[in-house]
N, C-alpha and C positions, 0 to 999 in steps of 0.2 A: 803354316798353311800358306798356302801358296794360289794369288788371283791367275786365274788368265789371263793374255793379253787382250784376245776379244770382250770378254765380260767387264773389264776394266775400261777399254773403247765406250762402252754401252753406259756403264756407270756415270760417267766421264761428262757424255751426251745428253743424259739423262737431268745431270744435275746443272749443265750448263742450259739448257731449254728450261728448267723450272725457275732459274732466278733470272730469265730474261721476260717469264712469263708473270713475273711478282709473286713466286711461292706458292701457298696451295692450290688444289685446284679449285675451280668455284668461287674462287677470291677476288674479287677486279680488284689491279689495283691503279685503274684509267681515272681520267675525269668523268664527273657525268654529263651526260649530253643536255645540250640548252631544256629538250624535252622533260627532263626528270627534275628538275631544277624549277622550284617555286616559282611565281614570277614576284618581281617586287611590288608589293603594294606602296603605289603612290603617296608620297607628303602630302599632307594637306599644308596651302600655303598659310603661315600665318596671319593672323588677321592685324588689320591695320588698328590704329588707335580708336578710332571711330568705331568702327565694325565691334573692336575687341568691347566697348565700356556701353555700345548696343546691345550685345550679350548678354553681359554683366543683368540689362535694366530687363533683359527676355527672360531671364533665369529667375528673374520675383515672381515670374507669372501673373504681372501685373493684365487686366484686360485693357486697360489703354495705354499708349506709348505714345508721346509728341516729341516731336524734335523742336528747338526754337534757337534763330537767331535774330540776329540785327539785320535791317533792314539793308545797313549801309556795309557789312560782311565785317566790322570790327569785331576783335574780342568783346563779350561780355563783359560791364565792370559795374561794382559795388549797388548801383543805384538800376541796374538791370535784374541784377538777383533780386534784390527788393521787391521791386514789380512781380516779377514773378513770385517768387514766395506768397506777396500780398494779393496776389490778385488770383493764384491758384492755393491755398490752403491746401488744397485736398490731396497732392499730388506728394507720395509717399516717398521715392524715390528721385534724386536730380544729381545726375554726372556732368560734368563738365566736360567737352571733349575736344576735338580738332582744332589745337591749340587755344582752347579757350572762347572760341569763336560760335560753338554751342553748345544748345544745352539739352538733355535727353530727359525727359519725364516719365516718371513712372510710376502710373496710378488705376482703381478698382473704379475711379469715380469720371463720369462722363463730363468731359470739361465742357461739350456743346451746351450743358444744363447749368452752368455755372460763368464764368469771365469768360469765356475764350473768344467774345466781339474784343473786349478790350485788350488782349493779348494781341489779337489780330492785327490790331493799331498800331502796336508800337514795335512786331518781330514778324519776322516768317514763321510759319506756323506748317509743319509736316506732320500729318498724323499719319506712323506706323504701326498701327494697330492690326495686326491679323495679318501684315505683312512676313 
């Protein structure tokens, strides 16, 4: 059997246009355009130390939260816990946080109806509560 020359030209043409074209037809085989391409959903940035062991005390689902430090911005030590402990019983929850320097509470029980004059005296006292 024997091709023609022109049919051969055509074949030829044919199959040199389909592998320039990437094969079938119907096929892309381009990139997709920025359009068709999800966008990236943004990192959340992580959380700091602080932030992260505030979570921590949000996730008890405690109704009050206080923050306490010193007065003078030292770390908390030994005879600070104390006080605290001894002077809030009630407070379920306590991290340490921002290198030590304070302290997060986390409690069902309203410290205004309990110590928190005498608290007041010897720490900074932030209540995030509902915050």
């Amino acid at each position: 059997m024997m091709i023609r020359p022109g049919f051969a030209l055509v074949l030829l043409a044919a199959s040199l246009l389909l592998a320039a074209c990437g094969g079938s037809p119907g096929v892309s085989n381009s990139n997709p355009s920025p359009q068709t391409l999800s966008p990236a959903s943004p990192q959340a940035s992580p959380l700091t130390g602080f932030e992260r062991d505030l979570q921590y005390i949000r996730n008890g689902r405690y109704t009050y939260v206080w923050i306490f430090s010193r007065k003078d911005g030292k770390p908390l030590d030994r005879e600070d816990s104390a006080f605290l402990r001894t002077n809030a019983p009630q407070v379920v929850d306590w991290v340490t946080t921002d290198e030590g320097r304070k302290v997060i509470a986390g409690t069902n029980f309203n410290l205004e109806e309990g110590n928190l004059e005498a608290l007041k005296k010897r720490f900074v006292s932030e209540n995030y509560s509902g915050r």
